[in-house]
Structure formats: C-alpha cells, structure tokens
C-alpha positions in Angstrom: 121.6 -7.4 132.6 123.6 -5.9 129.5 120.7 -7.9 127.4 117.6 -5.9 129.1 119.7 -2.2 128.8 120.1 -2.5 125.2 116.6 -3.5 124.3 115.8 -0.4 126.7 117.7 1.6 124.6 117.5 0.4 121.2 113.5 1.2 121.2 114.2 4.8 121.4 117.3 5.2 119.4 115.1 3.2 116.9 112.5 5.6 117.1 114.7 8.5 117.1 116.1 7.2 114.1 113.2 6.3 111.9 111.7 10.1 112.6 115.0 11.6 111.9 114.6 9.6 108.4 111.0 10.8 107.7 111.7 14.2 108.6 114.8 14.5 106.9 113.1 12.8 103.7 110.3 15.8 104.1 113.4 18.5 104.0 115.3 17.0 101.3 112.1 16.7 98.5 110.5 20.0 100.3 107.4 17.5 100.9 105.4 20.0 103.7 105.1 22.9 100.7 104.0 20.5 98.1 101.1 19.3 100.3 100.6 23.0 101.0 100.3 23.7 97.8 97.8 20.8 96.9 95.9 22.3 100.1 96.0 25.7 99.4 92.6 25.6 97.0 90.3 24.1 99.6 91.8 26.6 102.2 91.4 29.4 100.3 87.8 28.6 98.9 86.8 28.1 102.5 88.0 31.4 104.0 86.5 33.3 101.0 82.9 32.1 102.1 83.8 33.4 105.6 81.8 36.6 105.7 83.8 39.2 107.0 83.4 42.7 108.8 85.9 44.8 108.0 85.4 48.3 106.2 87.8 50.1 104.9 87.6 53.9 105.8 88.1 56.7 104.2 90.6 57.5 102.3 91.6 60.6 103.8 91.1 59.2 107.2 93.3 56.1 106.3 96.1 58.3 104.8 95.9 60.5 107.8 95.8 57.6 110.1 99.1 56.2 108.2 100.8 59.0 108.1 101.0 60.1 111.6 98.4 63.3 111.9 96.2 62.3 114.1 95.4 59.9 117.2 99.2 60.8 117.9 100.3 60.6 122.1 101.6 63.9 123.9 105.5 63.7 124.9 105.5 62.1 128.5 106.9 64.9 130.4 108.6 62.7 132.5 111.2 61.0 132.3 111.0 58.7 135.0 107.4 57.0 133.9 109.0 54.3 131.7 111.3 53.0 134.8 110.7 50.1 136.2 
C-alpha cells in the first residue's frame, strides 16, 4: 500500500520538478528574450507586408483631437446617473 502511494506521488513531484528546472533554467540565462530576439526579423518582415488602413488626419484635426477641443461630452447634470 505505502509502495503504490509513493509511485502515485513521485510522477508528479517528478514532473513538477523537471518543469521547475526548465523554467528556472529559462529565467536564470533570460532564454524566452533571446529566442525573441532571433524571432523578431521574421515577425517584423511579415507584419510590414500586411497592408494596412490607417490614415493619419490632419494635423490640425489630430492636434485638436489631442488636445481636448472638440468631440468633448457636456457635464452630466446629474449627479445621480453614475449610481449603481
């Protein structure tokens, strides 16, 4: 009986242990932004041939945009419309 609960519980402590390792291993050496970094050309050349739809507008539209002027709300005259 004490035989079958520790091979039970060895697999995962095992397993828990051997990805503790790896993942530790990948922290220490900072592995995930080295492969990032080997990735990052083939990303980059594949979302530049993306074509895209985005215009930029005007730029005194944009700075009046950014700056507040317009689309701005009215004051809520109430006070009670943001109770829930």
């Amino acid at each position: 009986m004490k035989n079958i609960i520790l091979r039970v519980l060895a697999k995962p402590l095992l397993a828990g242990l051997c990805f503790f390792v790896i993942t530790f291993t990948i922290y220490f050496f900072n592995l995930d932004m080295k492969a990032t970094s080997k990735i990052e050309p083939f990303l980059l050349r594949h979302y530049d041939r993306i074509p895209r739809q985005q215009y930029l507008l005007a730029a005194g539209r944009a700075a009046s945009i950014v700056n507040g002027i317009q689309n701005q709300r009215p004051a809520c005259k109430s006070r009670t419309a943001f109770v829930y």
